[in-house]
N, CA, C and O atoms as CSV, one atom per row, in Angstrom:
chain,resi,resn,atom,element,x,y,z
A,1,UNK,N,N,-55.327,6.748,-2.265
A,1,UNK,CA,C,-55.739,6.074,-3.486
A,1,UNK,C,C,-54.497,5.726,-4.300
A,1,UNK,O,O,-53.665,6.615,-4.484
A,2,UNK,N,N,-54.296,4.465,-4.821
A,2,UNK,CA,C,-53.218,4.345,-5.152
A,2,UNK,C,C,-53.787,3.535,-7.074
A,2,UNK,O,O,-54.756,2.953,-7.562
A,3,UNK,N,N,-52.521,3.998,-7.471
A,3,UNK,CA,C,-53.016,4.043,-9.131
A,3,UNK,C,C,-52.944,2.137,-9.121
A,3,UNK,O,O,-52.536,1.461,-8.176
A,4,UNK,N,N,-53.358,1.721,-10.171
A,4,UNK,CA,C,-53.714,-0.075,-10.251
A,4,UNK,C,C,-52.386,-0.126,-11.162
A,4,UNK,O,O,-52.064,0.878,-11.798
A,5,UNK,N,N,-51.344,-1.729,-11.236
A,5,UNK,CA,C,-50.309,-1.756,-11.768
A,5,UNK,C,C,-50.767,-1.928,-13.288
A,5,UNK,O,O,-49.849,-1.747,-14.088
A,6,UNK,N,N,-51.598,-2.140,-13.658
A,6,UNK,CA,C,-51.842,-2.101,-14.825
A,6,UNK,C,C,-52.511,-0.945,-15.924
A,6,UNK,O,O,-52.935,-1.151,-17.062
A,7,UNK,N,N,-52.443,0.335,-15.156
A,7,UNK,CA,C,-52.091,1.828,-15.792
A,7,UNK,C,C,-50.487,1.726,-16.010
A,7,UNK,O,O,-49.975,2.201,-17.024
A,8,UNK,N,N,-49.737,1.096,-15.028
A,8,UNK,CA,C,-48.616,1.100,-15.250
A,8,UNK,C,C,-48.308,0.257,-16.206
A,8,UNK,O,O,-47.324,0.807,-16.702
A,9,UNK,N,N,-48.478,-0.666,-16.773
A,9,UNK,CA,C,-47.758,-2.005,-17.715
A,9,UNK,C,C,-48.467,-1.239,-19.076
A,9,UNK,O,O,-47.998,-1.291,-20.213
A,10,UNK,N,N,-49.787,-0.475,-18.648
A,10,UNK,CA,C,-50.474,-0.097,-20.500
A,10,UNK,C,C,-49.448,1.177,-20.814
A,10,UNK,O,O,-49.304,1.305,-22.030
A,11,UNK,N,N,-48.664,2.196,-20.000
A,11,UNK,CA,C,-47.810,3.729,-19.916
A,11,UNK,C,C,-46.781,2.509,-20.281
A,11,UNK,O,O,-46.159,2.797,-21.303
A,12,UNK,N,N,-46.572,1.778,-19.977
A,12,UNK,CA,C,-45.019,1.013,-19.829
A,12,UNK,C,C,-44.761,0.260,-21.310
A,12,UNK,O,O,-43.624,0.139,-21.768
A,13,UNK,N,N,-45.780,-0.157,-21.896
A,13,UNK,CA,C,-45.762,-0.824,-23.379
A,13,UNK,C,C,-46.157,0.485,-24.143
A,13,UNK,O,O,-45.469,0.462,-25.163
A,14,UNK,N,N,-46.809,1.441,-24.147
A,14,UNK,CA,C,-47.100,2.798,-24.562
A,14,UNK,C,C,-45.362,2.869,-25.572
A,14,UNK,O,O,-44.924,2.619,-26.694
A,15,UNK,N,N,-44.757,3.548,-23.803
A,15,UNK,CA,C,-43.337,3.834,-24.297
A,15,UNK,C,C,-42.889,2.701,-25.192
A,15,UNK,O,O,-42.917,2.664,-26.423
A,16,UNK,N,N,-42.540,1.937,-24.481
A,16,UNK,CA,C,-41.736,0.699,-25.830
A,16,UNK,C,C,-42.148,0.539,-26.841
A,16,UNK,O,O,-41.356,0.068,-27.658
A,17,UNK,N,N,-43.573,0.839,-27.311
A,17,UNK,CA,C,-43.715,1.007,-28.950
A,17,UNK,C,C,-43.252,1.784,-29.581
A,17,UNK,O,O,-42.631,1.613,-30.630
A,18,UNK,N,N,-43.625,3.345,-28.714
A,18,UNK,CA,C,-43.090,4.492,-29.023
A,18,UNK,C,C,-41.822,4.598,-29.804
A,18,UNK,O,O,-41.564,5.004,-30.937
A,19,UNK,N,N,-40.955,3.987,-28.606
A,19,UNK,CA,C,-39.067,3.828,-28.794
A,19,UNK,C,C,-38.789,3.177,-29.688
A,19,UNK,O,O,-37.909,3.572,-30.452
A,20,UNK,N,N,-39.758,1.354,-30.008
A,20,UNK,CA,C,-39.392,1.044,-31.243
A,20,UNK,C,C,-39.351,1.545,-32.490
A,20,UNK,O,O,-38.528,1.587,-33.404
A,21,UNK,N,N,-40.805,2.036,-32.228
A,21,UNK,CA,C,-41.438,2.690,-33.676
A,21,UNK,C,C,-40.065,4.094,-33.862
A,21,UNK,O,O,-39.618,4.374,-34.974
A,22,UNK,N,N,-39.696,4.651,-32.858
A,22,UNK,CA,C,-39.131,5.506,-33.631
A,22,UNK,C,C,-37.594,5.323,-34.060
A,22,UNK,O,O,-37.011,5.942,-34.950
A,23,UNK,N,N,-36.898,3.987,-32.930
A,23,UNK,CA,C,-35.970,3.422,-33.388
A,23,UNK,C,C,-35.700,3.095,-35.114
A,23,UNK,O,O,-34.809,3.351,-35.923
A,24,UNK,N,N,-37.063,2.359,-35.135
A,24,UNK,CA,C,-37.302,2.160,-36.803
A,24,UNK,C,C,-37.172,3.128,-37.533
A,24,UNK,O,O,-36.374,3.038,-38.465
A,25,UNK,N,N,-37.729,4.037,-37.381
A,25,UNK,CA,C,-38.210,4.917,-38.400
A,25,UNK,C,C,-37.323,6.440,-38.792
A,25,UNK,O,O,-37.530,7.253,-39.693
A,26,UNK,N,N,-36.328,6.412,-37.758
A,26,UNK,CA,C,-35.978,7.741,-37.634
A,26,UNK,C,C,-34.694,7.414,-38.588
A,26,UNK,O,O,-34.586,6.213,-38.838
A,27,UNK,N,N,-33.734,8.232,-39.149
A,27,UNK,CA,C,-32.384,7.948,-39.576
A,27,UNK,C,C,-31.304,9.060,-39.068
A,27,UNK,O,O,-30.306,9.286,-39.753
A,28,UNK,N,N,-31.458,9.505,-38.273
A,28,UNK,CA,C,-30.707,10.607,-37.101
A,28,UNK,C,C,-30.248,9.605,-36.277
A,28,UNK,O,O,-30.764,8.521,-36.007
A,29,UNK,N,N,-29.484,9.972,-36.004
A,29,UNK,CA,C,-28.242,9.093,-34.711
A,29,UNK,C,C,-29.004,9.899,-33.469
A,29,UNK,O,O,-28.725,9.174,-32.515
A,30,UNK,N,N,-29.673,10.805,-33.035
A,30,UNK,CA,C,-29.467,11.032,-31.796
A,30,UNK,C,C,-30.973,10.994,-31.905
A,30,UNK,O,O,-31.455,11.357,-30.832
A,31,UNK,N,N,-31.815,10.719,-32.720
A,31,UNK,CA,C,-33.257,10.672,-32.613
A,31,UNK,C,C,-33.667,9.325,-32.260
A,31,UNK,O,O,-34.594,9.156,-31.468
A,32,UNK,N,N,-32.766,7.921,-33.026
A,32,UNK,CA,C,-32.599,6.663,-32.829
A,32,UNK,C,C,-32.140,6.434,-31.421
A,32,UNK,O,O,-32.593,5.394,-30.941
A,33,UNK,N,N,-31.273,7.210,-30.543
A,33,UNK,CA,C,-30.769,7.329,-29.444
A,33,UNK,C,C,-31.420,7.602,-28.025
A,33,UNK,O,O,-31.176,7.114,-26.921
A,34,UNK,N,N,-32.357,8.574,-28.452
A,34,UNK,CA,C,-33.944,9.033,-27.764
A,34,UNK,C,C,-34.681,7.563,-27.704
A,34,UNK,O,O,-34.937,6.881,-26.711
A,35,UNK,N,N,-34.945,7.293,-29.141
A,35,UNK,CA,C,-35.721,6.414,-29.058
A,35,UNK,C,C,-35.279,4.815,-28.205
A,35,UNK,O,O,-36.176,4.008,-27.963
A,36,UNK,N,N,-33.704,4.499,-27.785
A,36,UNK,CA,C,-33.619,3.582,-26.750
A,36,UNK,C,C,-33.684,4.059,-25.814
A,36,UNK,O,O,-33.506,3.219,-24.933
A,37,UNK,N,N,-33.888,5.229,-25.338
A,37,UNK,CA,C,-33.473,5.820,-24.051
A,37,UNK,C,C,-35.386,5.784,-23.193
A,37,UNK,O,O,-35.772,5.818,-22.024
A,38,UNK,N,N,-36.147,5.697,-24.631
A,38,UNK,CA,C,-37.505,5.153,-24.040
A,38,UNK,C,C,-37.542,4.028,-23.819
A,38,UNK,O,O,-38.306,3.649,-22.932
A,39,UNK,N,N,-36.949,3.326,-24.345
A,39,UNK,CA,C,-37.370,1.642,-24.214
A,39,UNK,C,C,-36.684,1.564,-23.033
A,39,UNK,O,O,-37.374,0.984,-22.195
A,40,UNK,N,N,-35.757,1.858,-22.668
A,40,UNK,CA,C,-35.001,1.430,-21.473
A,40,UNK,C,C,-36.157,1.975,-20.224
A,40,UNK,O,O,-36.508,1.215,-19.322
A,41,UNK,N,N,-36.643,3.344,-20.342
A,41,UNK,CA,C,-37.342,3.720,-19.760
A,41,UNK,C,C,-38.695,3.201,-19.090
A,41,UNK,O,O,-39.097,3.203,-17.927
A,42,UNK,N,N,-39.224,2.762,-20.277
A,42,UNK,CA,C,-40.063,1.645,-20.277
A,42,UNK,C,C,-39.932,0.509,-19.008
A,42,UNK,O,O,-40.767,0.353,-18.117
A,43,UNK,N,N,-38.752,-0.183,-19.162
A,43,UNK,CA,C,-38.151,-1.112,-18.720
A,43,UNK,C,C,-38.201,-0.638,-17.311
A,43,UNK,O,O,-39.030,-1.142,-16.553
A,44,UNK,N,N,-37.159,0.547,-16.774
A,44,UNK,CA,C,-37.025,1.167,-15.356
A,44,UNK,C,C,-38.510,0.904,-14.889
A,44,UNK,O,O,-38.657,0.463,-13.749
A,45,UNK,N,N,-39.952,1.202,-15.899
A,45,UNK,CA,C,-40.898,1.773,-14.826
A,45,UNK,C,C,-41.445,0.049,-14.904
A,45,UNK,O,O,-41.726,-0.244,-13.742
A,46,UNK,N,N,-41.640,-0.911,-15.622
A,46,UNK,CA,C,-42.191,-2.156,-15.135
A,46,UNK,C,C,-41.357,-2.778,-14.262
A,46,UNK,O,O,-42.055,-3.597,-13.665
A,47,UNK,N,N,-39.918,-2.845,-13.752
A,47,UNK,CA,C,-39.394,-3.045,-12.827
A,47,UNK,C,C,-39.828,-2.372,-11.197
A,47,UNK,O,O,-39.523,-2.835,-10.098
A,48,UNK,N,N,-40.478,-1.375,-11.453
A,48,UNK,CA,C,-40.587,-0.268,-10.808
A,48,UNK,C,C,-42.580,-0.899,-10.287
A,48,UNK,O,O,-43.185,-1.087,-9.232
A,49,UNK,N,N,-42.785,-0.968,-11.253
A,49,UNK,CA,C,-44.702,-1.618,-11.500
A,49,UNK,C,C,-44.973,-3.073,-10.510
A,49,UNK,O,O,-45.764,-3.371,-9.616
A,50,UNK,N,N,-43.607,-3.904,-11.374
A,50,UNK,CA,C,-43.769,-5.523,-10.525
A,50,UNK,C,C,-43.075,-5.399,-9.573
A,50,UNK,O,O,-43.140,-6.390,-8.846
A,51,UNK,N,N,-42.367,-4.567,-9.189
A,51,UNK,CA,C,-41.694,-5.157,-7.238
A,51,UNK,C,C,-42.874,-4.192,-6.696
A,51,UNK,O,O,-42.709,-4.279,-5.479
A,52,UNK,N,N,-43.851,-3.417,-6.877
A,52,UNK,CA,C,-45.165,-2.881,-5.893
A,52,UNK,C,C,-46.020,-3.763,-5.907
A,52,UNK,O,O,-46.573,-4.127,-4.869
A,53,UNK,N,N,-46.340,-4.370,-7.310
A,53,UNK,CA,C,-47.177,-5.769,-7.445
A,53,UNK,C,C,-46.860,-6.804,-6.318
A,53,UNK,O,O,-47.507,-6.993,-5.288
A,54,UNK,N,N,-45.498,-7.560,-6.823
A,54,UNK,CA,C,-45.266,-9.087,-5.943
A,54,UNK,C,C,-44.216,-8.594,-4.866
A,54,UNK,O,O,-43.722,-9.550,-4.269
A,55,UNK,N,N,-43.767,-7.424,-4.476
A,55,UNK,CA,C,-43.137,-7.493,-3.463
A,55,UNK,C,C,-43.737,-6.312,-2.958
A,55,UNK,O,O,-43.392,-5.399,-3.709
A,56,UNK,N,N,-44.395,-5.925,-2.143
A,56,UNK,CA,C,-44.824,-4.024,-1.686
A,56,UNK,C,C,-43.812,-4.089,-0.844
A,56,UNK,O,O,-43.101,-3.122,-1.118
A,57,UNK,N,N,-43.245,-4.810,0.211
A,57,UNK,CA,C,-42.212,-4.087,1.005
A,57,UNK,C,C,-40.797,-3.956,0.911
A,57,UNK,O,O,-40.106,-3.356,1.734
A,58,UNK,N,N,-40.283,-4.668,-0.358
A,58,UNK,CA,C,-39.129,-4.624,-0.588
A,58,UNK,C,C,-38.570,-3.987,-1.717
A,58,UNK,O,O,-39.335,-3.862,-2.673
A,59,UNK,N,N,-37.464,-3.571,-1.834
A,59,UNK,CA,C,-37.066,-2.363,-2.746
A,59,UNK,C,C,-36.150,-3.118,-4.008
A,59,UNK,O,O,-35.475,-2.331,-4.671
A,60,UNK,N,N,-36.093,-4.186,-4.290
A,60,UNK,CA,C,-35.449,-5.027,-5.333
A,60,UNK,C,C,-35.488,-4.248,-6.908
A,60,UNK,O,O,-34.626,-3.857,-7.695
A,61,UNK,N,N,-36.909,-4.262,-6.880
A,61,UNK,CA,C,-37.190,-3.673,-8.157
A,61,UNK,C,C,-37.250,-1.957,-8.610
A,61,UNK,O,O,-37.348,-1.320,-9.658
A,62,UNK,N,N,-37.120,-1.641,-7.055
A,62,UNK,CA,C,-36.435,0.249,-7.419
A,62,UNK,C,C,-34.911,0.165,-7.532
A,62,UNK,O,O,-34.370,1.070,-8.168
A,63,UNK,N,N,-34.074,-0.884,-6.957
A,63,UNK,CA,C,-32.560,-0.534,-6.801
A,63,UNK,C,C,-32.111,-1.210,-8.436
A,63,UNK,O,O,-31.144,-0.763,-9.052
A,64,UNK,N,N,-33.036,-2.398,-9.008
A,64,UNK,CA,C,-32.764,-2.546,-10.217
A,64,UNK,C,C,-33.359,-1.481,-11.375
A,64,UNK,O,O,-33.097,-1.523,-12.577
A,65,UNK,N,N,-34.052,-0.712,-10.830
A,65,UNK,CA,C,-34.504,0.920,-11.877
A,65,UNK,C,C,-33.443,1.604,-11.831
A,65,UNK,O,O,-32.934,2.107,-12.832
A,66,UNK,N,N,-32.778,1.749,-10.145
A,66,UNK,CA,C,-31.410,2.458,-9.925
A,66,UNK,C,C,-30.712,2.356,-10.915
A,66,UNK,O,O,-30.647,3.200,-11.809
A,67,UNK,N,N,-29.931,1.002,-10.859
A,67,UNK,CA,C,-29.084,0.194,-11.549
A,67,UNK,C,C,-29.318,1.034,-13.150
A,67,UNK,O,O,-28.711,1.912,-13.763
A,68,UNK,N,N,-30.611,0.160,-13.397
A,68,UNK,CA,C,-30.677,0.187,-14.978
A,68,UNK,C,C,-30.520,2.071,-15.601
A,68,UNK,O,O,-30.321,2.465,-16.750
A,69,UNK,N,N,-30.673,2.732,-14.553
A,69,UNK,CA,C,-30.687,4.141,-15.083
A,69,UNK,C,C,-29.491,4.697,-14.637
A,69,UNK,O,O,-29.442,5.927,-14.652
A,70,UNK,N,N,-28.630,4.159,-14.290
A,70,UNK,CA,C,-27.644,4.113,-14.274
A,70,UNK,C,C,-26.598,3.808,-15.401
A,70,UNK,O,O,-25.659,4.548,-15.697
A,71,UNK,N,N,-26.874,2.707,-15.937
A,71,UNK,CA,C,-26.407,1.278,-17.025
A,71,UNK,C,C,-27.119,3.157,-18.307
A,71,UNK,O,O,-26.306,3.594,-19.121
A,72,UNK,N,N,-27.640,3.417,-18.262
A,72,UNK,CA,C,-28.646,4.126,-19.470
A,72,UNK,C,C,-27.755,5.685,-19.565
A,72,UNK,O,O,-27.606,6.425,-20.537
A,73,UNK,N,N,-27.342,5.799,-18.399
A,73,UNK,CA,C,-26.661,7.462,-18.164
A,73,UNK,C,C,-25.413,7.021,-19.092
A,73,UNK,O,O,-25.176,7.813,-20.004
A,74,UNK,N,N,-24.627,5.951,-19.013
A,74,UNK,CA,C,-23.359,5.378,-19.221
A,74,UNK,C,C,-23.596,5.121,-20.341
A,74,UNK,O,O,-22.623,5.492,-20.998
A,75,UNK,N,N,-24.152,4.799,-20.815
A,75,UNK,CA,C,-24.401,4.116,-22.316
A,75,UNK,C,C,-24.864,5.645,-23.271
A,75,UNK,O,O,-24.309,6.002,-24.310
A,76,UNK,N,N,-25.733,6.189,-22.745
A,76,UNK,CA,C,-25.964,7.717,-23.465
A,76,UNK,C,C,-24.897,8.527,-23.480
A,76,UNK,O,O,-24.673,9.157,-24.514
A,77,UNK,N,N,-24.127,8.656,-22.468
A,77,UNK,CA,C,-22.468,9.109,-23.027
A,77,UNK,C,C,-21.998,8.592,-23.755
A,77,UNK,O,O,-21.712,9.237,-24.764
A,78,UNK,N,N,-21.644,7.198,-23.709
A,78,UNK,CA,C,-20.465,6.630,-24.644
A,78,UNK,C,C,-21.413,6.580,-26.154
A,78,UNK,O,O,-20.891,6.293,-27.231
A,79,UNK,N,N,-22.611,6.853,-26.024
A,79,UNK,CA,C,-23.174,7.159,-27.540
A,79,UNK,C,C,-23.294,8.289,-28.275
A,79,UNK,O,O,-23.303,8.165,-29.500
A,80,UNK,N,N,-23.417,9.684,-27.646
A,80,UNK,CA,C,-22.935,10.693,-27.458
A,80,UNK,C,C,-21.868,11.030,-27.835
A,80,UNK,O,O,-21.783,11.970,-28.624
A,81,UNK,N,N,-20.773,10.380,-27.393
A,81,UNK,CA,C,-18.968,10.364,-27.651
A,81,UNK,C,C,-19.024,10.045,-29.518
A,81,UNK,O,O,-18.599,10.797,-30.395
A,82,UNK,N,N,-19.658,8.762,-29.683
A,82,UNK,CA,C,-19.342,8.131,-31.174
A,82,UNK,C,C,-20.430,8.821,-31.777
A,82,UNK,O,O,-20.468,8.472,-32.957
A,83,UNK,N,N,-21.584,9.864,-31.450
A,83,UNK,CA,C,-22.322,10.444,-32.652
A,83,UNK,C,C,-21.255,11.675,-33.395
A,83,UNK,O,O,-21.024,12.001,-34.559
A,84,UNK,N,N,-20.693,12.210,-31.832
A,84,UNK,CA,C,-19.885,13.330,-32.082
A,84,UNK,C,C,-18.922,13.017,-33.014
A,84,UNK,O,O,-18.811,13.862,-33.902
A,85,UNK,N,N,-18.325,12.239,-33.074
A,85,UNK,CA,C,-17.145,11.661,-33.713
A,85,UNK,C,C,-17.726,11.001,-35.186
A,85,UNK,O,O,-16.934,10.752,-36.095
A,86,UNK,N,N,-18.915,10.796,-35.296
A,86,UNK,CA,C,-19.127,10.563,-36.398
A,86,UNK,C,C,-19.453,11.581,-37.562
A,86,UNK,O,O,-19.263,11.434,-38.769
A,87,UNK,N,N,-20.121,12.902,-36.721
A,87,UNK,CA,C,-20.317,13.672,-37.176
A,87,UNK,C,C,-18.896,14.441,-37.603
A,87,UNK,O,O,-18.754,15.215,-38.550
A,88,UNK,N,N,-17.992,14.060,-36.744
A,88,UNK,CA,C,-16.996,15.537,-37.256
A,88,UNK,C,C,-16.047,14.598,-38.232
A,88,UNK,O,O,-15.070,15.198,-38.681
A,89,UNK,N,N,-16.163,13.451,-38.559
A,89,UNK,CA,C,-15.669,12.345,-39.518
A,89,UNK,C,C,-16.647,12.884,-41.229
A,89,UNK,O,O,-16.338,13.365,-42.320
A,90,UNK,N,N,-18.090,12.349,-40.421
A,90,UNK,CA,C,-18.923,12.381,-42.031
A,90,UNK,C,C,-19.590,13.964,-42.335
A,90,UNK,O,O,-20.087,14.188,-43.438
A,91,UNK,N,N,-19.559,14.927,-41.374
A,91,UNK,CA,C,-19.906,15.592,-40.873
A,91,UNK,C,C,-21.850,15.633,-41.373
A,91,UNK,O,O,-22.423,16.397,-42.149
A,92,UNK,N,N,-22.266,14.762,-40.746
A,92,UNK,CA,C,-23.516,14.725,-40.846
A,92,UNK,C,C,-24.216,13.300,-39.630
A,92,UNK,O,O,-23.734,12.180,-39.459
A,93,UNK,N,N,-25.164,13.767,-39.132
A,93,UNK,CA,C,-25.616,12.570,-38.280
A,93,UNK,C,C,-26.984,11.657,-38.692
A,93,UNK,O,O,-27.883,11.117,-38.048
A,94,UNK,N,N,-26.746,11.747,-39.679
A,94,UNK,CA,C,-27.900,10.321,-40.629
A,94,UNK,C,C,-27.385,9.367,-40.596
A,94,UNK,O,O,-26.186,9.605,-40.447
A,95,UNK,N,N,-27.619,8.030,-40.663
A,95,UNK,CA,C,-27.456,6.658,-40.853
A,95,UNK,C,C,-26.741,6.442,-42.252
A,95,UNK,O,O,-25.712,5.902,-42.660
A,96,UNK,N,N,-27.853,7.164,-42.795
A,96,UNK,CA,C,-26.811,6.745,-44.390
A,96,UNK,C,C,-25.881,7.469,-44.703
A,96,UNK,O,O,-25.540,7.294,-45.873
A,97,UNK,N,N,-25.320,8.205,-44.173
A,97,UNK,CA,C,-23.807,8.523,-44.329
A,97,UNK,C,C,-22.792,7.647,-43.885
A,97,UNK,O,O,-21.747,7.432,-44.498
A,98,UNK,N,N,-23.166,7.077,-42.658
A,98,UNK,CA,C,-22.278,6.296,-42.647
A,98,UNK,C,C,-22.287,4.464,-42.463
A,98,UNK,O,O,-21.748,3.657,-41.706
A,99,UNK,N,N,-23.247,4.407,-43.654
A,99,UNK,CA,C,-23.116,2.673,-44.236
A,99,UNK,C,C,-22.660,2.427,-44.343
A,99,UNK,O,O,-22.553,1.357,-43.744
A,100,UNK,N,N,-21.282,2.868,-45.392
A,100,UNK,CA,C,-20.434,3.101,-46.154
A,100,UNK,C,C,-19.008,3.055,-45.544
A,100,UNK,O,O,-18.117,3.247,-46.371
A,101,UNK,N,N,-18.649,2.861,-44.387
A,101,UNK,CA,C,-17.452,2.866,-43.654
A,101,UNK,C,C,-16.812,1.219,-43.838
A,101,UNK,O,O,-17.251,0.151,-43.412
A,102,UNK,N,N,-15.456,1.573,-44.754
A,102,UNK,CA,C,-15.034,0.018,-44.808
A,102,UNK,C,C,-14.087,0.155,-45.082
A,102,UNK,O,O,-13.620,0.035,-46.215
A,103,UNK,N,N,-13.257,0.604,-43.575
A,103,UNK,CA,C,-11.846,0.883,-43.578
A,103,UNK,C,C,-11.242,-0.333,-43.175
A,103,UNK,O,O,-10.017,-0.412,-43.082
């Protein structure tokens, strides 16, 4: 029994509201950070949804999930690197501490 792609696309827009909504709403650097790390997520699994849809035998759309969670590991470090650094600068990781940078 295999699940229908469109449990997958309703879990798959689920997340991306999720990530926006909390993109928006949060003012923490690493809560805002979570929250792309869903959207991207998002992204991995409808890549993941439409190559079972329009391609079942070819792997295009798992090696571009590869890829993209890949692209997401790399990017969560180097964001990681500048929260740290912001924190031991403003020593606090809210947004509005550092509006205010206008060196």
């Amino acid at each position: 029994m295999t699940i229908p792609v469109e449990c997958f696309s309703v879990l798959s827009a689920l997340l991306f509201f999720i990530g926006v909504y909390g993109f928006v709403t949060r003012r923490n650097l690493i809560a805002m950070l979570i929250s792309v790390e869903l959207v991207l997520n998002a992204v991995d699994l409808n890549f993941a949804a439409f190559n079972r849809l329009l391609f079942p035998g070819q792997f295009e759309g798992m090696f571009m999930s590869l890829f993209s969670i890949g692209v997401s590991a790399a990017e969560s470090a180097v964001a990681i690197a500048i929260i740290i650094n912001v924190y031991r600068n403003y020593h606090s990781d809210q947004v509005n501490c550092i509006e205010n940078m206008k060196n």
